[in-house]
C-alpha positions in Angstrom: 0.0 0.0 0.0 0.9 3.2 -0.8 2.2 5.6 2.4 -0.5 9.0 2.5 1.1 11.8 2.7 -1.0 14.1 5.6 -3.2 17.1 5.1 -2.9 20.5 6.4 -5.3 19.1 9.2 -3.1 16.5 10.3 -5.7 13.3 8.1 -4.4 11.6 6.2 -6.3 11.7 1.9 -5.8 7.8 1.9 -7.6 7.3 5.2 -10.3 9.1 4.1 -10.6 7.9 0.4 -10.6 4.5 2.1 -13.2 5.2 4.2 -15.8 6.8 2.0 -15.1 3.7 -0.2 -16.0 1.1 2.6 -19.3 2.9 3.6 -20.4 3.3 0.2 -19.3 -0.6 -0.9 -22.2 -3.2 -0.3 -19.9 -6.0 0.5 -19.3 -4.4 4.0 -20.6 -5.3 6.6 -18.7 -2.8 9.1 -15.3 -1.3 9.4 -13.5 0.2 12.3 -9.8 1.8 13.7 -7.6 -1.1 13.9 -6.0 -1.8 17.2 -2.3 -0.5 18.4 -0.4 -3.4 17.7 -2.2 -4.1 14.3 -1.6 -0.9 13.4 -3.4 1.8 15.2 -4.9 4.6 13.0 -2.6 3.3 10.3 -4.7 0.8 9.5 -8.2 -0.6 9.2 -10.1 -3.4 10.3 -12.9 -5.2 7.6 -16.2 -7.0 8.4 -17.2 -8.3 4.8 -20.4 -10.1 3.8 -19.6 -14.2 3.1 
C-alpha cells in the first residue's frame, strides 16, 4: 500500500478515500480503527459479507 502523505489538518487523503469507499461498498458489513499493535490509526479493520 501506498504511504499518505497528511493534510494540512493533520488526516491523512488515503484514510479518508478508504473510508468513504468502505461505507459506500455493499460487500461491508462494518469497518472500524484497527487496534495499536495491528496498526493503530494506520490501518483498518474489515467486516465483509460471506
Amino acid at each position: 500500500m501506498v504511504k499518505g502523505n497528511h493534510s494540512i489538518n493533520n488526516c491523512s487523503p488515503m484514510r479518508s478515500m478508504v473510508r468513504k469507499f468502505l461505507l459506500n461498498t455493499s460487500i461491508v458489513l462494518a469497518f472500524c480503527e484497527a487496534e495499536l499493535k495491528d496498526g493503530g490509526n494506520g490501518a483498518t479493520y474489515v467486516l465483509i459479507k460471506k
